[in-house]
N, C-alpha and C positions, 0 to 999 in steps of 0.2 A: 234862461239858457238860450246863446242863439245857435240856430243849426245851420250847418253847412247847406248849399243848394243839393250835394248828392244827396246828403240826410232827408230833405226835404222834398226831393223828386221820391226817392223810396218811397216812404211815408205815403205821398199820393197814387201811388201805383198800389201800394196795399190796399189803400181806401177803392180805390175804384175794382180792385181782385175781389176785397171782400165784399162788394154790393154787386157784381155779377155771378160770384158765385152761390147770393144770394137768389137771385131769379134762377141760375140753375137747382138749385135744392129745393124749389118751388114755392119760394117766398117772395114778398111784391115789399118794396120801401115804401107802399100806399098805403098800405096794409096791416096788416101783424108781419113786423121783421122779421121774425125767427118763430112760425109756427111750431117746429121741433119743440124748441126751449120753453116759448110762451105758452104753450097747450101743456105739457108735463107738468110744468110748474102753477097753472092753474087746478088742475085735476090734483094737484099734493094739496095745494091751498083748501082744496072742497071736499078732502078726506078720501078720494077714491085713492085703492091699492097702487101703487108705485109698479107693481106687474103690469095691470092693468094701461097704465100710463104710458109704459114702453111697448107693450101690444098697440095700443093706437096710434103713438109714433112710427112704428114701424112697418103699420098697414098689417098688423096680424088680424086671423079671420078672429070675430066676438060674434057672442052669441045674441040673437035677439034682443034678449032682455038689456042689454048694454047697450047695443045699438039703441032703442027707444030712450034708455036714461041718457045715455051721451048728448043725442039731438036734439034734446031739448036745451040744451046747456048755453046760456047767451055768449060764451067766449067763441069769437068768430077764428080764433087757432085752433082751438078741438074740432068745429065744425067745416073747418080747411081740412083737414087732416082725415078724419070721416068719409067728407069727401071724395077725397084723392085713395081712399081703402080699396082694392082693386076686389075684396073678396066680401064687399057691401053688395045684398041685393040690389037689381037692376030699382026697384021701388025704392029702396034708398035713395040711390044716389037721385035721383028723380024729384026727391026734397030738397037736394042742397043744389039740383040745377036750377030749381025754384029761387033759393033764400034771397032776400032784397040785399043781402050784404055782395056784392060783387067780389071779393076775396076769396070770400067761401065757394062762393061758385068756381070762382079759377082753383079753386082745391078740386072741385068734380070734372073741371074740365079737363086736369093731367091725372083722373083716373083710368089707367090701361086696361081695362075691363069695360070701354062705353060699348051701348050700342049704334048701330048705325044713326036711328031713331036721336037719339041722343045729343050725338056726334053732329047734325044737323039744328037740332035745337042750339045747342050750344054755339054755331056757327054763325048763329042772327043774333049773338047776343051784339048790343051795345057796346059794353065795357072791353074797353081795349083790353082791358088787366086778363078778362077772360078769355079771350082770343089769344093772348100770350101763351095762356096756360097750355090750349090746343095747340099752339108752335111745335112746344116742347117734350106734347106728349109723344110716345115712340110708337104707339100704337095707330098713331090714326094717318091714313092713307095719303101715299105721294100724291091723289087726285086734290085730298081736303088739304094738306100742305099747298100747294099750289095756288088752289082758291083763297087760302090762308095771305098769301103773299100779294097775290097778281088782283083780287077783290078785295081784301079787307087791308091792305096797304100794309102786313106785321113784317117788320124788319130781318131781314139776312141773320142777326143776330140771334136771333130768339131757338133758329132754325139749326144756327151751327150749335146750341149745347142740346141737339136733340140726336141719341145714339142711331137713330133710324132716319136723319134726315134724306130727305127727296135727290135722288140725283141732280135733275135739272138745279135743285138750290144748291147743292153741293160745287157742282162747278159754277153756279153764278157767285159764288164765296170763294172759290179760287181766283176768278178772273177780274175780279172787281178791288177795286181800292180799298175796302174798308176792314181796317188793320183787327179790328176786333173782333169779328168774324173770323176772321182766318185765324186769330188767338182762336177762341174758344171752340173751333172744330180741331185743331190739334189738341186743344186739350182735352176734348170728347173722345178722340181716339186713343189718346193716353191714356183716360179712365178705362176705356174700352180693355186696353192691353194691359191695365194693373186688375182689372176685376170688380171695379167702383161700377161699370154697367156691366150686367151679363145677362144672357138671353135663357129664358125658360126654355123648358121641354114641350112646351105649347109655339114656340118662336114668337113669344113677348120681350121685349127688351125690359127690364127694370133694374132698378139700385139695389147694389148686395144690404144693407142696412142704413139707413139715411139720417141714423143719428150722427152723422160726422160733424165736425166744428170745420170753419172754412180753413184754420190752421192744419189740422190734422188733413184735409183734402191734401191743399198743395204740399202738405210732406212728404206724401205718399208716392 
């Protein structure tokens, strides 16, 4: 079948929607695609409760004893997802700043519960992929933002799907040519005013439920 050029621009703009709003949902194309999907659907393959499955999706607090079986699990999607659990002991997450798989570390690094300690460690990592994750997390400071940008060279981009981004990067994503950024900081505020980010009672920014598909996002 041949398609028209309109058909065919659409088509690309999907494609390029649905792999940025991949990196916002905290998934790397390097990586595991769709930690959400590929971590559930692993954990159904290995017999763990289907509860269970959606609790670690959705960063709900587990107990001990699951945290130790989970971490051990060689799927680098669960251990993304562990990671990025904002209600994982500080000694947790502390293993997956560790892990040799750089992925999983960028799961620890967009968890909004680091500590400073942490937040530093993670700031000497190597892997760009990790330093991405710190872009986007909403927790970590206009100072490490900043450093994020103007030392470690991480793109405008990263910064505009962060609901807490830095002023100074906010208006350098105004004033600056690069159309994609200024997409996805409207789209940040967008999610902001439908309820996709909302801020805790602590004044953490996080996602209402981040089981979303990238369709169900932009319908919203």
């Amino acid at each position: 079948m041949i398609r028209s050029p309109k058909t065919l621009t659409a088509l690309s703009v999907c494609w390029i929607a649905w792999c940025l709003i991949s990196a916002l949902t905290g998934c790397n194309i390097a990586g595991g695609a769709h930690p959400e999907k590929n971590g559930a659907r692993f954990l159904a393959e290995q017999g763990f409760p289907a509860l269970l499955a959606e609790r670690v999706v959705q960063g709900d607090a587990l107990e001990p004893a699951e945290i130790a079986a989970l971490s051990r699990l060689r799927d680098e999607n669960v251990r993304f997802l562990l990671g990025r659990n904002p209600h994982l002991p500080s000694e947790a997450v502390d293993l997956f700043i560790r892990d040799r798989n750089d992925f999983v570390r960028s799961g620890a690094a967009r968890n909004s519960n680091l500590t400073l300690r942490q937040i530093e460690t993670l700031m000497n990592d190597l892997s760009h992929t990790v330093l991405i994750g710190l872009a986007e997390n909403p927790s970590v400071s206009e100072e490490h933002q900043m450093r994020l940008h103007q030392q470690r060279r991480i793109g405008l981009l990263y910064f505009a799907m962060n609901p807490n981004c830095a002023r100074p990067l906010r208006d350098a994503i105004l004033n600056s040519d690069n159309a994609d950024a200024k997409y996805w900081l409207k789209v940040t505020q967008d999610w902001i005013a439908q309820g996709i980010f909302v801020k805790g009672s602590d004044g953490r920014w996080k996602r209402d439920r981040v089981s979303h598909s990238p369709r169900e996002l932009t319908a919203r």
